[in-house]
KOLVEXRO-430670 format. One record per residue: residue in one letter; x, y, z of N, C-alpha, C, O, CB in turn. Coordinates in pm, 1 decimal. Glycine has a CB too. Layout:
<sites>
[site 'A', [X, Y, Z], [X, Y, Z], [X, Y, Z], [X, Y, Z], [X, Y, Z]] ...
</sites>
This chain:
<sites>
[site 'X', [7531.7, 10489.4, 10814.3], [7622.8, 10466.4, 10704.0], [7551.5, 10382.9, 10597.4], [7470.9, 10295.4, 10628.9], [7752.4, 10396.0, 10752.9]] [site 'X', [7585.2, 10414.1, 10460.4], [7512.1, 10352.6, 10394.5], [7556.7, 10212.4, 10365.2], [7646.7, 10177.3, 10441.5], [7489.6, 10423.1, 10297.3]] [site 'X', [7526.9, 10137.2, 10292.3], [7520.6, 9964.5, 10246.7], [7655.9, 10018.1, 10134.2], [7659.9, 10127.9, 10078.7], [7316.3, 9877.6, 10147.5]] [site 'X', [7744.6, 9923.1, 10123.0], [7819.6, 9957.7, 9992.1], [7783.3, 9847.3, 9877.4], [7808.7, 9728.0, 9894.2], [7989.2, 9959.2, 10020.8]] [site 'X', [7728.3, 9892.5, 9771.9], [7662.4, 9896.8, 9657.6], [7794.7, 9819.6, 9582.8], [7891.6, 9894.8, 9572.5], [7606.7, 10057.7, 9606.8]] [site 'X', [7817.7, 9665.9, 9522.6], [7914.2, 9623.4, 9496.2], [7876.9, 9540.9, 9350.0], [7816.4, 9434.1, 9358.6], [7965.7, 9556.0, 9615.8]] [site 'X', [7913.8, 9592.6, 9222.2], [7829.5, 9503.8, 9075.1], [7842.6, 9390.4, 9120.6], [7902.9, 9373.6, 9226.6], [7895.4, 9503.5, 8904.5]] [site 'X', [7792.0, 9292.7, 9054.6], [7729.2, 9138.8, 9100.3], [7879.6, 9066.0, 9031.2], [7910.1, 8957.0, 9079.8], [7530.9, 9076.1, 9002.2]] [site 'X', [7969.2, 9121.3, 8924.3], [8128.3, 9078.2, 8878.8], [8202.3, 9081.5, 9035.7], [8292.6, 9004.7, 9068.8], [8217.1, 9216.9, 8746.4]] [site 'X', [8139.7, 9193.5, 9127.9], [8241.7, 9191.8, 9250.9], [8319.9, 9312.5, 9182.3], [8361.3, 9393.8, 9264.9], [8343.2, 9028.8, 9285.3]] [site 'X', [8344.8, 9337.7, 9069.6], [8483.1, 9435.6, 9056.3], [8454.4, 9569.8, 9062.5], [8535.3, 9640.3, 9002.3], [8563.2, 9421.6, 8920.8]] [site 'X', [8370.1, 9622.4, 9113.3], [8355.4, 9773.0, 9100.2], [8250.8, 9783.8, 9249.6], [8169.5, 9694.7, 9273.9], [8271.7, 9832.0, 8921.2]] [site 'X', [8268.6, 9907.9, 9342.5], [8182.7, 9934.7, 9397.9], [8142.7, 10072.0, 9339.1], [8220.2, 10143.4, 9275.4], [8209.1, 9918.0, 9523.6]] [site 'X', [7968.8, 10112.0, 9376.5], [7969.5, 10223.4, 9334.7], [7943.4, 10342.9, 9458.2], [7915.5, 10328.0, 9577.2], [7874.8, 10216.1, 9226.7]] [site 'X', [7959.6, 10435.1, 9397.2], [7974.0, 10564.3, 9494.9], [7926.5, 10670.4, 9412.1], [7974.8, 10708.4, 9305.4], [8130.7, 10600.4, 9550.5]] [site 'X', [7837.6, 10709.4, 9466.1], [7733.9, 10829.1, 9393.0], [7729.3, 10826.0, 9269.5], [7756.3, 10927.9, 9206.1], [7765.0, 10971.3, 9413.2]] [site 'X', [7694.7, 10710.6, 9207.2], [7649.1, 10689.2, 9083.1], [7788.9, 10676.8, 8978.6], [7777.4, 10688.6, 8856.6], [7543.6, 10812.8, 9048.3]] [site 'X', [7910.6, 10653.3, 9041.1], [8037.6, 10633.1, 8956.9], [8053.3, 10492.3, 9021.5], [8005.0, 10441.9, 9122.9], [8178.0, 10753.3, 8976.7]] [site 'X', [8156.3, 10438.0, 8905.6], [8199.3, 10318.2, 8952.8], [8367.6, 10317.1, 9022.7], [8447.6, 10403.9, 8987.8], [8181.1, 10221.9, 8824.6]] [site 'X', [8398.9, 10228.5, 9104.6], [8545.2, 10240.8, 9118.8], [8585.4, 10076.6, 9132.4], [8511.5, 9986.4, 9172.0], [8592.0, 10344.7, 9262.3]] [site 'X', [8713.6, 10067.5, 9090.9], [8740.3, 9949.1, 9112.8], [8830.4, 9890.1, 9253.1], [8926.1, 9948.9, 9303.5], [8795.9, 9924.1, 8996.4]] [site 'X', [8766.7, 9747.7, 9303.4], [8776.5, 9713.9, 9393.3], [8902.7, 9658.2, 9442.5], [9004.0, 9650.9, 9372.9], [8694.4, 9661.5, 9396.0]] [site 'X', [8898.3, 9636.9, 9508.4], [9115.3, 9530.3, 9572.4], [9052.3, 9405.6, 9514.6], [8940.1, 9354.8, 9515.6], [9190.2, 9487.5, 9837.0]] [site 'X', [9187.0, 9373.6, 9456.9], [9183.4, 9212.6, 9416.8], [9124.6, 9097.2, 9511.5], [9179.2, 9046.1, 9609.3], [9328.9, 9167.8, 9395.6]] [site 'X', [9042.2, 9079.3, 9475.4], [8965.0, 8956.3, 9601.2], [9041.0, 8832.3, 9611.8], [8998.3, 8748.3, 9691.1], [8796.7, 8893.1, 9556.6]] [site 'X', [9144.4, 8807.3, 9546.3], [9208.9, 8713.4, 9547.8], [9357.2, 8715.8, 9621.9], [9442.4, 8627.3, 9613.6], [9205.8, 8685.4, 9426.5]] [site 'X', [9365.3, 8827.7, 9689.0], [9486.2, 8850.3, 9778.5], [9478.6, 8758.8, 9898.1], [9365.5, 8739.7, 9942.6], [9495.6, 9000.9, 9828.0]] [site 'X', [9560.9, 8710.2, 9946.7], [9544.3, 8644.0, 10092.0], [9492.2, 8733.9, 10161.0], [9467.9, 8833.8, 10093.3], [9665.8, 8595.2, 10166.0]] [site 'X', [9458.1, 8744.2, 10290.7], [9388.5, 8847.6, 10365.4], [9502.9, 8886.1, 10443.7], [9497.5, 9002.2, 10484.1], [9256.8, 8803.9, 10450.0]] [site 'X', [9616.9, 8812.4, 10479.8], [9775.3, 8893.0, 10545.5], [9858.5, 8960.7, 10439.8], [9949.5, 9035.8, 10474.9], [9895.7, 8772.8, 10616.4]] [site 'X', [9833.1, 8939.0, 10313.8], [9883.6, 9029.8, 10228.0], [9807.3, 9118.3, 10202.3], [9869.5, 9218.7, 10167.7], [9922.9, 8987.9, 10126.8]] [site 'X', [9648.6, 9138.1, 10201.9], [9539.1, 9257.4, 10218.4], [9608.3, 9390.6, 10314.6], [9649.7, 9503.8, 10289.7], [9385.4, 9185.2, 10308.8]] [site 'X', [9593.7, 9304.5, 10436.7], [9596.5, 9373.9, 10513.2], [9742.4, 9423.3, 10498.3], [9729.7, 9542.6, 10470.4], [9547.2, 9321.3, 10622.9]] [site 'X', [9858.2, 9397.5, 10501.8], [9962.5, 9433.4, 10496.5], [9954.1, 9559.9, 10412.8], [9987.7, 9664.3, 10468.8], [10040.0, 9334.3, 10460.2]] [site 'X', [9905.8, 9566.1, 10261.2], [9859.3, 9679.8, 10197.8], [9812.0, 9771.4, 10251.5], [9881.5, 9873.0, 10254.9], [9789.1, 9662.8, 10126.2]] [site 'X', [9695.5, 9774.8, 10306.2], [9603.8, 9886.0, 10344.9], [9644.7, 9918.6, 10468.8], [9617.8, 10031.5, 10509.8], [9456.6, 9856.0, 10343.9]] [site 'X', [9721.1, 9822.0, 10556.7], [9835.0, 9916.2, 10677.7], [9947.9, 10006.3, 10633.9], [9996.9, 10094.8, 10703.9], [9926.2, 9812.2, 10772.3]] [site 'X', [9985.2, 9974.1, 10507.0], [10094.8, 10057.2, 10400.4], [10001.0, 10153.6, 10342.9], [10038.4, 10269.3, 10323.8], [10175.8, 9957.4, 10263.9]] [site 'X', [9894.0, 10119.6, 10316.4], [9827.7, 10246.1, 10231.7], [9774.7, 10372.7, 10337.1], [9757.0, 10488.7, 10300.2], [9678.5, 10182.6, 10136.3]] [site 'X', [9754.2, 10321.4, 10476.2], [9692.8, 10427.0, 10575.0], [9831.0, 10479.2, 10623.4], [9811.5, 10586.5, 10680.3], [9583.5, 10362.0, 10708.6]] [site 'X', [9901.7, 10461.5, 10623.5], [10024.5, 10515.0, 10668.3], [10105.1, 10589.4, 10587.1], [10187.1, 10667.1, 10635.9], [10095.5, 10426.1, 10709.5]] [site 'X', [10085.2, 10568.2, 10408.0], [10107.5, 10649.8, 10296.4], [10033.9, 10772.5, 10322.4], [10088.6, 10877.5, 10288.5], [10067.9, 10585.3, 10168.0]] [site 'X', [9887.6, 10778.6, 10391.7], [9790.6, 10882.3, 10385.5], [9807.0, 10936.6, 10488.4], [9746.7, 11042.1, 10508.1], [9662.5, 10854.2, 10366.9]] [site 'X', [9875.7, 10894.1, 10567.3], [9890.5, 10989.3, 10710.7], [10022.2, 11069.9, 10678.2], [10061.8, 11168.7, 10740.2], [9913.1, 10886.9, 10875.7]] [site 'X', [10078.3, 11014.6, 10578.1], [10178.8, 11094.4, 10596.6], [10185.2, 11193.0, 10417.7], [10290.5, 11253.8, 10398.4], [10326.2, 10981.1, 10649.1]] [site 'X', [10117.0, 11198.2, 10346.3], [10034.7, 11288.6, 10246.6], [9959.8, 11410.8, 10345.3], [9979.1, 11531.9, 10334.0], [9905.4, 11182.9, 10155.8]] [site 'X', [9872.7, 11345.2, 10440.9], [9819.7, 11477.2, 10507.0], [9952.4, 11553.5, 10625.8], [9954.1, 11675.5, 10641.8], [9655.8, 11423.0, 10606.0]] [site 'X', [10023.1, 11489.6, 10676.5], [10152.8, 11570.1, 10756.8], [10256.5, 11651.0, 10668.4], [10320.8, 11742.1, 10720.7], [10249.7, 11456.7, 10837.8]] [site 'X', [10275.6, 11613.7, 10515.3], [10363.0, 11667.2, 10423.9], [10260.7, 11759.0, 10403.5], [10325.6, 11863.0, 10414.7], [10425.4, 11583.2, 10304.3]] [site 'X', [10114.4, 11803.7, 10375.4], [10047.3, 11914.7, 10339.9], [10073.9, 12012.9, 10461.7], [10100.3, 12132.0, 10445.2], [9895.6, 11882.4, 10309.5]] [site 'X', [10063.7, 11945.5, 10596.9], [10101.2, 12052.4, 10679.7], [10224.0, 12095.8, 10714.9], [10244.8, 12178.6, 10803.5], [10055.2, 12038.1, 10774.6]] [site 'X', [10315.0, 12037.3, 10641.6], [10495.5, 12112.4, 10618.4], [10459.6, 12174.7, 10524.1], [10499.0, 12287.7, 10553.4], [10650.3, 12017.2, 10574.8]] [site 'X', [10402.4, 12183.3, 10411.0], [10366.8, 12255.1, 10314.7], [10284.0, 12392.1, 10402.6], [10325.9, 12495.0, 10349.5], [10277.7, 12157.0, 10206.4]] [site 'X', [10229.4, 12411.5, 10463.9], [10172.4, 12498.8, 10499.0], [10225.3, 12585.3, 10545.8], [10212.3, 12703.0, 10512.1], [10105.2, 12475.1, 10549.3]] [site 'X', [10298.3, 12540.7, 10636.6], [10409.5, 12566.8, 10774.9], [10577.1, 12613.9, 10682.3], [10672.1, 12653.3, 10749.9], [10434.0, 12361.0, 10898.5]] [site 'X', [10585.6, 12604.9, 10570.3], [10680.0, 12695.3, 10438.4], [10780.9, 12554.0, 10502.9], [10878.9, 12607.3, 10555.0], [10753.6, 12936.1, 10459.4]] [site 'X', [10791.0, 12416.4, 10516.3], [10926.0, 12309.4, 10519.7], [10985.8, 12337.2, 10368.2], [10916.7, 12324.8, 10267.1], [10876.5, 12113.3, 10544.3]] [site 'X', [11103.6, 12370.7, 10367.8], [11147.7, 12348.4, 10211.5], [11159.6, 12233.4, 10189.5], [11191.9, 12222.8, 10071.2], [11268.1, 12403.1, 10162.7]] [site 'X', [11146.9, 12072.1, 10267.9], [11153.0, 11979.6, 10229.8], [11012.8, 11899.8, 10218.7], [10992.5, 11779.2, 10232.9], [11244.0, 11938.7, 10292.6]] [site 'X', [10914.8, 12012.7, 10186.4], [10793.7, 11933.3, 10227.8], [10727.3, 11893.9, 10063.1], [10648.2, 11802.2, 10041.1], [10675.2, 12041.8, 10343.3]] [site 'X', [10783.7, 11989.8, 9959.9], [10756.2, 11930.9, 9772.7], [10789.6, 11763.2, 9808.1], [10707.1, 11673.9, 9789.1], [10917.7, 12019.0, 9608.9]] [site 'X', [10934.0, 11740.7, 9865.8], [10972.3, 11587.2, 9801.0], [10960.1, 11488.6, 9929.0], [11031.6, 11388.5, 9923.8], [11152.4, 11577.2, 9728.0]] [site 'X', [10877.9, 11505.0, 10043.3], [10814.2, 11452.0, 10164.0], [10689.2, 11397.3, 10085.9], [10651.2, 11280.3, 10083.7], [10783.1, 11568.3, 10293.1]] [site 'X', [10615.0, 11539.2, 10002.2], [10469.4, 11508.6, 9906.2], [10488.2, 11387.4, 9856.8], [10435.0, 11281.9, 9891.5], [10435.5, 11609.2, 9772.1]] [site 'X', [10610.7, 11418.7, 9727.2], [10600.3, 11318.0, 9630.6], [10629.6, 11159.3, 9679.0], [10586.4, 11062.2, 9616.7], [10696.3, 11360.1, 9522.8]] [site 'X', [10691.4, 11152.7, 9772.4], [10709.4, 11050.7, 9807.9], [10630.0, 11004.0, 9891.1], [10645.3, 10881.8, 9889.7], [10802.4, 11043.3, 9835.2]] [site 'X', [10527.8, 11042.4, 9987.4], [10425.0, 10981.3, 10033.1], [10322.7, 10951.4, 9937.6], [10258.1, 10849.9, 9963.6], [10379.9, 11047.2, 10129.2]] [site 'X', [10283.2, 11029.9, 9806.4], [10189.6, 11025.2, 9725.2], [10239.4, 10913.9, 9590.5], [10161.3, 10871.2, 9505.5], [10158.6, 11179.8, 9689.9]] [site 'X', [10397.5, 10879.9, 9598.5], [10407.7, 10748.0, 9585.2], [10425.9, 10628.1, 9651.7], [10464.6, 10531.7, 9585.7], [10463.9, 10743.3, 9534.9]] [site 'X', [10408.2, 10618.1, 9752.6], [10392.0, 10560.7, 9858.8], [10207.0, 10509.6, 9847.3], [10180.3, 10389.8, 9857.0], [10447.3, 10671.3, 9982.4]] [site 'X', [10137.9, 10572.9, 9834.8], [9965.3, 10594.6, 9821.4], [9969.2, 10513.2, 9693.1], [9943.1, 10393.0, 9699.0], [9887.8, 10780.4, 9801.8]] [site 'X', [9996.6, 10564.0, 9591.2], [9951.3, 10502.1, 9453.7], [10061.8, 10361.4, 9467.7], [10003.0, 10295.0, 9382.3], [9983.7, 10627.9, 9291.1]] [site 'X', [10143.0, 10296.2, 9499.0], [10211.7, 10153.4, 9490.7], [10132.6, 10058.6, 9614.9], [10152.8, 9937.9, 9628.0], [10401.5, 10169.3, 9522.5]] [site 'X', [10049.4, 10130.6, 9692.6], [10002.2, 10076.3, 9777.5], [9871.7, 10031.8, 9735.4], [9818.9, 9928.6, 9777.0], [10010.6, 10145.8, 9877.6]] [site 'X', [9822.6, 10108.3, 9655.3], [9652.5, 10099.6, 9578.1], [9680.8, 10005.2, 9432.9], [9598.9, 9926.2, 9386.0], [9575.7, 10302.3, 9517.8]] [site 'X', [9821.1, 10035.6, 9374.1], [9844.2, 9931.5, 9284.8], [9871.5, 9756.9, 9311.9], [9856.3, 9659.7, 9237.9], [9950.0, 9984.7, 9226.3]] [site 'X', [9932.5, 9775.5, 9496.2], [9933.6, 9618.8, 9497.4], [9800.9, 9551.6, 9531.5], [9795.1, 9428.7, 9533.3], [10036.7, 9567.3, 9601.1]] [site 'X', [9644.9, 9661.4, 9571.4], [9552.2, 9631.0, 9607.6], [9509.3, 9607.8, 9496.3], [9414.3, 9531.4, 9513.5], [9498.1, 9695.5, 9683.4]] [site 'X', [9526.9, 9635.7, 9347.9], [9474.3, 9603.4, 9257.3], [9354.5, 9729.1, 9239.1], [9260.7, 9679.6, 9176.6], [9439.5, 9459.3, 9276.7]] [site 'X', [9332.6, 9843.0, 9265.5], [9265.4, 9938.3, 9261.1], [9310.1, 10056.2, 9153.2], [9225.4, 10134.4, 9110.1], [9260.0, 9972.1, 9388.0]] [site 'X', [9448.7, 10063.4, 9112.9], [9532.5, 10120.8, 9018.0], [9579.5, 9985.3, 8948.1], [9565.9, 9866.4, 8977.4], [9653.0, 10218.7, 9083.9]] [site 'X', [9660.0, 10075.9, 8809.9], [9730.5, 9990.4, 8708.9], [9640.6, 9898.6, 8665.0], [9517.9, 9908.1, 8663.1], [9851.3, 9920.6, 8757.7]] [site 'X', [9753.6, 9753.1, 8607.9], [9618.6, 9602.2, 8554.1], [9549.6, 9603.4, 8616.8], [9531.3, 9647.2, 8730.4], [9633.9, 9444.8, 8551.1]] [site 'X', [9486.4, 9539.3, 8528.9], [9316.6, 9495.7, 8624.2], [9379.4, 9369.7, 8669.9], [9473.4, 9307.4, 8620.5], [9127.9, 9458.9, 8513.0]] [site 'X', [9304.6, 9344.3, 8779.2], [9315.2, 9204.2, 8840.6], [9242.6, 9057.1, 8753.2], [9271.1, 8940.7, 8781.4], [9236.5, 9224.8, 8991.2]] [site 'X', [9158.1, 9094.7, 8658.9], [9064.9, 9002.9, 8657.5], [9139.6, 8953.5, 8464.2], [9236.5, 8997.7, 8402.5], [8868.5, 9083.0, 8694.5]] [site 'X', [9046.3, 8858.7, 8432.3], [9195.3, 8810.6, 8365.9], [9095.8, 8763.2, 8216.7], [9140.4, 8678.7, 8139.0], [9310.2, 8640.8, 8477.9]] [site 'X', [8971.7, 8824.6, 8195.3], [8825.7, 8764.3, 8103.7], [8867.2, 8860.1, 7997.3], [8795.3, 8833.0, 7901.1], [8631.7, 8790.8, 8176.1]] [site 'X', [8956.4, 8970.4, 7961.8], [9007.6, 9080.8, 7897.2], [8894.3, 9210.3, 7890.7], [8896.7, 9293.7, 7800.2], [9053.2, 9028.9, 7752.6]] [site 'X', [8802.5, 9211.5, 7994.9], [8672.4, 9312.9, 8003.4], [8762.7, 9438.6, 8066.3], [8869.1, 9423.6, 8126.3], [8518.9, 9250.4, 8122.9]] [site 'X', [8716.5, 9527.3, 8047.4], [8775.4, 9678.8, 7980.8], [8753.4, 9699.1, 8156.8], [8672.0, 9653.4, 8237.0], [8657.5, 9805.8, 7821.6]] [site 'X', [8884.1, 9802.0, 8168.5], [8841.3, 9860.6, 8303.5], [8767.3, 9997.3, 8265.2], [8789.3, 10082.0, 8178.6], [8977.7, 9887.7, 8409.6]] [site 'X', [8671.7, 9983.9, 8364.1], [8590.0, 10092.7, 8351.1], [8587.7, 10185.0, 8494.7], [8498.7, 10269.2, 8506.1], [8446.9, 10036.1, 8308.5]] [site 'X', [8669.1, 10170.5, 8583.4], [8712.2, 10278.3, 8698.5], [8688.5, 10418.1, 8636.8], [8716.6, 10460.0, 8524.5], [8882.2, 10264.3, 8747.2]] [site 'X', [8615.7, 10491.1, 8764.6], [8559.5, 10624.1, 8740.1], [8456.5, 10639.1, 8630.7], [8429.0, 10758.2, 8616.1], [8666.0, 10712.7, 8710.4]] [site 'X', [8408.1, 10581.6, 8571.3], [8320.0, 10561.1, 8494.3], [8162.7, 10579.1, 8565.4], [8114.9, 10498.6, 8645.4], [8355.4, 10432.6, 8440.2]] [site 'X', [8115.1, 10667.1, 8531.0], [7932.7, 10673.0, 8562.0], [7832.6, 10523.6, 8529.1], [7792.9, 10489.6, 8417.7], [7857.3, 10810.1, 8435.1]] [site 'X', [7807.3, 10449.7, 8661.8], [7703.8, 10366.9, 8578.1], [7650.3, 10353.7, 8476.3], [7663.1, 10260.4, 8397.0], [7631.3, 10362.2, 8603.4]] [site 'X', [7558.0, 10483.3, 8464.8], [7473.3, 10512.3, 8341.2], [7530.9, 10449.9, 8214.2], [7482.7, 10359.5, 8146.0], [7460.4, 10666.7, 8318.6]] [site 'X', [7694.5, 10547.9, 8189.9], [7709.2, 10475.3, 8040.8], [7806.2, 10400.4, 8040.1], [7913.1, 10425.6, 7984.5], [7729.9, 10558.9, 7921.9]] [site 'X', [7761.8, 10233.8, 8142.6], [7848.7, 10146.9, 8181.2], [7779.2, 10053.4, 8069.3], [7689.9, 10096.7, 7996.4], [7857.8, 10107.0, 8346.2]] [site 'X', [7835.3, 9902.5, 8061.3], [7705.8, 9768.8, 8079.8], [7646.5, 9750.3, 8200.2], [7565.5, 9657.9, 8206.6], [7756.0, 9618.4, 8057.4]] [site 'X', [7669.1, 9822.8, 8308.6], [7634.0, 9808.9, 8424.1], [7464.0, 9887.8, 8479.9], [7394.9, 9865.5, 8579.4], [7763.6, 9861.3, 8489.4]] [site 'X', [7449.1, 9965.4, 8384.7], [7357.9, 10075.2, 8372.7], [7249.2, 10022.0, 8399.7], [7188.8, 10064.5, 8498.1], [7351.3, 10144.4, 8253.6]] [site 'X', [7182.7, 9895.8, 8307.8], [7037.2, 9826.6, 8383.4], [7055.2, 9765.5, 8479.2], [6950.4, 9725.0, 8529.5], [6956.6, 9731.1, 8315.6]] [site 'X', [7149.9, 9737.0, 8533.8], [7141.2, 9693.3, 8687.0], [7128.5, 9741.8, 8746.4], [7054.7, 9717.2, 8841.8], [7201.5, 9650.5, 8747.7]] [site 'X', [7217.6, 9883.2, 8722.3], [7211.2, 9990.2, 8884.6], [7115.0, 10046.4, 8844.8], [7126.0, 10156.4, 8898.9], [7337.6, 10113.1, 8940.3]] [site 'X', [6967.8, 10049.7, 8748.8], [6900.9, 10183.4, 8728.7], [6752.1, 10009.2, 8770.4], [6630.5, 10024.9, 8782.0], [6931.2, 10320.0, 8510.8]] [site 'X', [6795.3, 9931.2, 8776.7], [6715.3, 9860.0, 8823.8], [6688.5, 9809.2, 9020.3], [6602.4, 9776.3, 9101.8], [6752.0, 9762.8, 8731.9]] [site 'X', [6848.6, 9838.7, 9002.2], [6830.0, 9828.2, 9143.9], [6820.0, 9979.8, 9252.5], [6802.4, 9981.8, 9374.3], [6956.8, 9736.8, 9182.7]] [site 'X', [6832.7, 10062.2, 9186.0], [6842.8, 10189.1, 9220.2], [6685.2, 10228.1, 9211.8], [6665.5, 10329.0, 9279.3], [6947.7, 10271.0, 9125.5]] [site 'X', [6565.3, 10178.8, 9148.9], [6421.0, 10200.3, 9106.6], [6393.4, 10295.2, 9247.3], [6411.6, 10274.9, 9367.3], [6313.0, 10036.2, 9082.9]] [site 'X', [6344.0, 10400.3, 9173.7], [6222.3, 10468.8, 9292.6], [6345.0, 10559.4, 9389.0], [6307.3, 10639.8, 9474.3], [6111.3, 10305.2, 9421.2]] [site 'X', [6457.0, 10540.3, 9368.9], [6583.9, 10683.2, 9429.8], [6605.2, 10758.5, 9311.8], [6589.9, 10701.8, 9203.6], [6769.4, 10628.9, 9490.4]] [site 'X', [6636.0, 10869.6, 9316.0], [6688.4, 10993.4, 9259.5], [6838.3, 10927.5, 9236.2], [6906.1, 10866.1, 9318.6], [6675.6, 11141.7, 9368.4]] [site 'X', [6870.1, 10960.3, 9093.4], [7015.9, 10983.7, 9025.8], [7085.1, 11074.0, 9149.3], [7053.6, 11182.9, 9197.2], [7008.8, 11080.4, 8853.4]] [site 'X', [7196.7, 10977.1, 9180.3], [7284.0, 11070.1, 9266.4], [7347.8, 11164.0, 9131.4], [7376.1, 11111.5, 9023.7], [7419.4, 10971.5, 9375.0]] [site 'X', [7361.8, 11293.5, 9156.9], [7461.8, 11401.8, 9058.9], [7606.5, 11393.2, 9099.5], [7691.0, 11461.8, 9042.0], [7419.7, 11574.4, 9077.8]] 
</sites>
């Protein structure tokens, strides 16, 4: 498994050469976790509504929507959706390519001598 690659702000990890933004580091770690036990359980049940979807449930459209809001309020209290967590007024740049970040000479410095992930 690889090392996860995290800007030196802390607020973005990267993943094949995009940036994403991170959970608020400033959560207690019982309110962390409380999230991401709500957010894996939003996703278990996104992938069981695809398989009522498969299987023709006529109740499986509003099983979707509601696990897939369930997913996004769970990633918003992680601070990964919606405001940014951080409070300096610097632009969120989620999904954003290193390259045409401010982040770009760092990762093309620390990246020296690897191939541009595509």
């Amino acid at each position: 498994m690889r090392e996860v690659i995290t800007t030196p702000d802390l607020r973005y990890i990267v993943v094949r050469g995009r940036l994403w933004r991170r959970a608020n580091p400033h959560l207690s770690e019982a309110h962390r976790a409380a999230l991401v036990a709500s957010l894996m359980d939003a996703r278990r049940a996104v992938k069981a509504a695809k398989g009522a979807e498969r299987e023709g449930d006529p109740e499986a459209a509003a099983t979707m929507a509601a696990a897939r809001a369930a997913v996004d309020a769970a990633k918003t209290g992680l601070g990964e959706r919606g405001p940014v967590w951080w409070d300096d007024d610097a632009p969120d740049l989620n999904r954003r390519l290193v390259r045409n970040t401010p982040y770009a000479a760092w990762f093309a410095a620390l990246s020296a001598g690897e191939p541009e992930p595509r």
